[in-house]
C-alpha positions as CSV (number, residue, x, y, z in Angstrom):
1,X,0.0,0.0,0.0
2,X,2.5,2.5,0.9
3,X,4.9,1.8,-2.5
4,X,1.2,2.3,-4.3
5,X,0.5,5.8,-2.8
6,X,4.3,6.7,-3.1
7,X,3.9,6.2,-7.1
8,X,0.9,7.6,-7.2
9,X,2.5,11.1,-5.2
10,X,5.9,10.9,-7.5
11,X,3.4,11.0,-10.8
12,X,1.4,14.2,-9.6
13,X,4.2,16.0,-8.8
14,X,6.1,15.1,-12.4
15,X,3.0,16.2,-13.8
16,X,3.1,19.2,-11.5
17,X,6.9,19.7,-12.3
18,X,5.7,19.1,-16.1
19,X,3.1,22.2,-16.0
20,X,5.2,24.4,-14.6
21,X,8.5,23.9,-16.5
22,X,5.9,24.5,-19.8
23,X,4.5,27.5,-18.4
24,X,7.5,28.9,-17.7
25,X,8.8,27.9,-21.7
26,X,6.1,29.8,-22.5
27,X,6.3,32.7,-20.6
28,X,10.1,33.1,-21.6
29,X,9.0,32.5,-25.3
30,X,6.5,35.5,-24.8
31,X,9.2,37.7,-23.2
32,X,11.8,36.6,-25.9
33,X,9.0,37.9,-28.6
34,X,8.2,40.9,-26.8
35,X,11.8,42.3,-26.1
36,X,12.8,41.7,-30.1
37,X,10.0,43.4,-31.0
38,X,10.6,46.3,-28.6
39,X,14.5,46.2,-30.2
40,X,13.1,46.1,-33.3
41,X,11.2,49.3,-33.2
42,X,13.9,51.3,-30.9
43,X,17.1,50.2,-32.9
44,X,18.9,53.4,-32.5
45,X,17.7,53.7,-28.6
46,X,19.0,50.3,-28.2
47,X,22.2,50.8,-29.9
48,X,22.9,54.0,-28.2
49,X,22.5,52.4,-25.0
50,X,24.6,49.3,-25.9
51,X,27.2,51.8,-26.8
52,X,27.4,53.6,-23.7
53,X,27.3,50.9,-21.1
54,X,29.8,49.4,-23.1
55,X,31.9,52.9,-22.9
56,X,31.0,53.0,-19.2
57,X,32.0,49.7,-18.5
58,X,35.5,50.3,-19.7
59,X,35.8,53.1,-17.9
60,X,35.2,51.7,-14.9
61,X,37.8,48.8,-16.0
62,X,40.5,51.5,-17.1
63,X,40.3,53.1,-13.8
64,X,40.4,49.9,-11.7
65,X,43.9,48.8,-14.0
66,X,45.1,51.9,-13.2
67,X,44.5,52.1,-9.9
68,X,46.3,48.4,-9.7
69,X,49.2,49.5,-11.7
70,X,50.3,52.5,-9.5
């Protein structure tokens, strides 16, 4: 009896687990479509902003290596 009820607990919650890991391919599938259509209609916002975290970035890096090197 107890083996019985144990197999019968593991299956609901692999269906469980199941319903949720497809929920949550969905919902990243949504977000996926919704942020490349948002880059796709702000392409210069989005490259301007690319470009300056990526200039920030190595600033930020230039100081720390010369703050090492001294």
């Amino acid at each position: 009896m107890k083996t019985k009820d144990i197999l019968e607990q593991t299956d609901q919650t692999a269906k469980q687990v199941k319903s949720l890991y497809n929920r949550a391919v969905e919902k990243t599938c949504e977000g996926s479509k919704a942020a490349d259509e948002l880059l796709h209609h702000h392409t210069y916002k989005t490259l301007a902003t690319g470009m300056l975290m990526g200039v920030v970035t190595g600033y930020i890096l230039a100081q720390k290596c010369r703050c090492c090197s001294r």
